[in-house]
N, C-alpha and C positions, 0 to 999 in steps of 0.2 A: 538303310544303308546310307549312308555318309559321301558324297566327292566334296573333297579340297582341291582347289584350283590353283595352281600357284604361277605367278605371272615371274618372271625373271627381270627383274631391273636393267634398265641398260645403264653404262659405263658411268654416267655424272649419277644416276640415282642410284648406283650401289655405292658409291662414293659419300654420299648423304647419308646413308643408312647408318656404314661404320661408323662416322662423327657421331652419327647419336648415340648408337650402342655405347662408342667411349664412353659419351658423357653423360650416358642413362645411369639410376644406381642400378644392381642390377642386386637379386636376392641373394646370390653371393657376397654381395657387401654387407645384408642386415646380421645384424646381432644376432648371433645364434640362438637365444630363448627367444627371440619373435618367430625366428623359422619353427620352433616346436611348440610354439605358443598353443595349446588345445583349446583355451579360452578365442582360441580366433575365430571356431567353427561359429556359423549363424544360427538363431535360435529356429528361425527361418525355414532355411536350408534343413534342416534336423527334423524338422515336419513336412517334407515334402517326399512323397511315396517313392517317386520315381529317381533322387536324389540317395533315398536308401536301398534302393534297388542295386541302382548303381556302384556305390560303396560296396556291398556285401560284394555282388560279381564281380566286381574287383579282384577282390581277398579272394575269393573261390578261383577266379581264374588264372592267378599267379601261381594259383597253388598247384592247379590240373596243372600247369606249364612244364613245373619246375618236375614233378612226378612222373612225368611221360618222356623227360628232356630228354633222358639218350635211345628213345624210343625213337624221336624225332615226328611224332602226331601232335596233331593240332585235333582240338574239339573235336571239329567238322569233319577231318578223318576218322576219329577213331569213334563218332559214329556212324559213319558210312561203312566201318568193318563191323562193326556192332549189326548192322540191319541187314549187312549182306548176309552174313554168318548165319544170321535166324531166319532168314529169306533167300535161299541157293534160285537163282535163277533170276532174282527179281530185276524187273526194270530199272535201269537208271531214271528213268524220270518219276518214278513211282518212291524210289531213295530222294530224290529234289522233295519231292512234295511231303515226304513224313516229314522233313528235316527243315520244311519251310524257305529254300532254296529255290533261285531262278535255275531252269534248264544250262547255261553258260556256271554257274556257277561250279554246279555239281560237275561238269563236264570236264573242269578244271581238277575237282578234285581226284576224281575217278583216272584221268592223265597221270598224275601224281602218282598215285598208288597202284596205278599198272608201271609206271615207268622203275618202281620200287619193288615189283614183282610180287606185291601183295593182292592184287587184284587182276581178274582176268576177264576180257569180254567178249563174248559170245554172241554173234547174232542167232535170233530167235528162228527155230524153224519152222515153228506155226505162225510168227509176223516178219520180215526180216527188214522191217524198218525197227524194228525192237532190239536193243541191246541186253541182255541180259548179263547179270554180272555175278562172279564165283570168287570167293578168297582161294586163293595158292596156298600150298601148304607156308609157304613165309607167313602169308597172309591170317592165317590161322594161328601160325606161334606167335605173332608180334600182337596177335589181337586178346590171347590168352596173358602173356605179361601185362598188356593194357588192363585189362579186366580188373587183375589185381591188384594192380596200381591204381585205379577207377578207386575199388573198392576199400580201399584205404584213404585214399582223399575225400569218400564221401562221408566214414565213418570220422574223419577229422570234426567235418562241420553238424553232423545231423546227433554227434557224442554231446552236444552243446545246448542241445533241445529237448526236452522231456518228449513222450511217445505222443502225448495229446497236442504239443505244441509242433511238433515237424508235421501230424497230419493235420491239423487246421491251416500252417504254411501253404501245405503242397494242396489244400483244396484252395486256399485263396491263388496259389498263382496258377492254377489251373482258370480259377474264374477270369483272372485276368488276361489270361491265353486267350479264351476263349472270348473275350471283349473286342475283336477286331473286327 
């Protein structure tokens, strides 16, 4: 996870800022074939694992975006209706921990998705420090559209790879999963 810190300038130093932004060039001003310049990429950068890691989840995750958009789920949701769905009862912290999730995290999203009426939770009667969680029937039709939506944006990228080449993919990033 990622914090960006951001400090607010006071009054003389935001005043300094703008004169430079004027007088900076700014990529708006370059020539348009430098901005699409492809020859700009590094040879560099182009062998670096974690650099093309990047790139790809990119393109893949523009795409879940755009796929799910008037679903209104993100990833992290619509696998948390994904685990509940196949897990009736299960734990919230037991959905953090498939999903690689701090406890506050998930905590948020399960909020979310109860506040949306797709989720529901239950304290447990055999622990009742345990929350257990159930999709609503919303929760169930919006996770059934997802599915299908899923399953067309994966068939997008995995149509792109021969049968040998997505399973050596998905054993290598599994290895690399498992490198932590």
């Amino acid at each position: 996870m990622c914090h960006i810190l951001f400090v607010l300038p006071t009054n003389s130093q935001a005043a300094t800022l703008q004169a430079v932004a004027r007088n900076s060039p700014s990529r708006a001003d370059a020539p348009a074939d430098e901005l699409d310049d492809p020859a700009l990429l590094a040879v560099e950068l182009d062998g670096f694992l974690g650099y093309r890691l990047r790139r790809a989840e990119s393109v893949m995750h523009r795409d879940f975006i755009a796929a799910l958009a008037d679903l209104d789920l993100t990833q992290k949701q619509a696998a948390t209706l994904w685990l509940i769905n196949g897990n009736p009862a299960v734990a919230q912290v037991s959905v953090a921990a498939a999903l690689g999730m701090d406890r506050a995290t998930m905590m948020a999203i399960v909020d979310r998705l109860e506040d949306r009426g797709l989720v529901i939770r239950k304290r447990s009667s055999v622990d009742r420090r345990r929350q257990e969680l159930y999709l609503t029937p919303a929760g169930q039709s919006t996770l059934r559209k997802a599915k299908a939506r899923i399953s067309k944006h994966e068939e997008r990228f995995t149509s792109l790879l021969t049968a040998a080449e997505l399973a050596s993919l998905l054993a290598a990033l599994r290895k690399l999963q498992d490198a932590r």
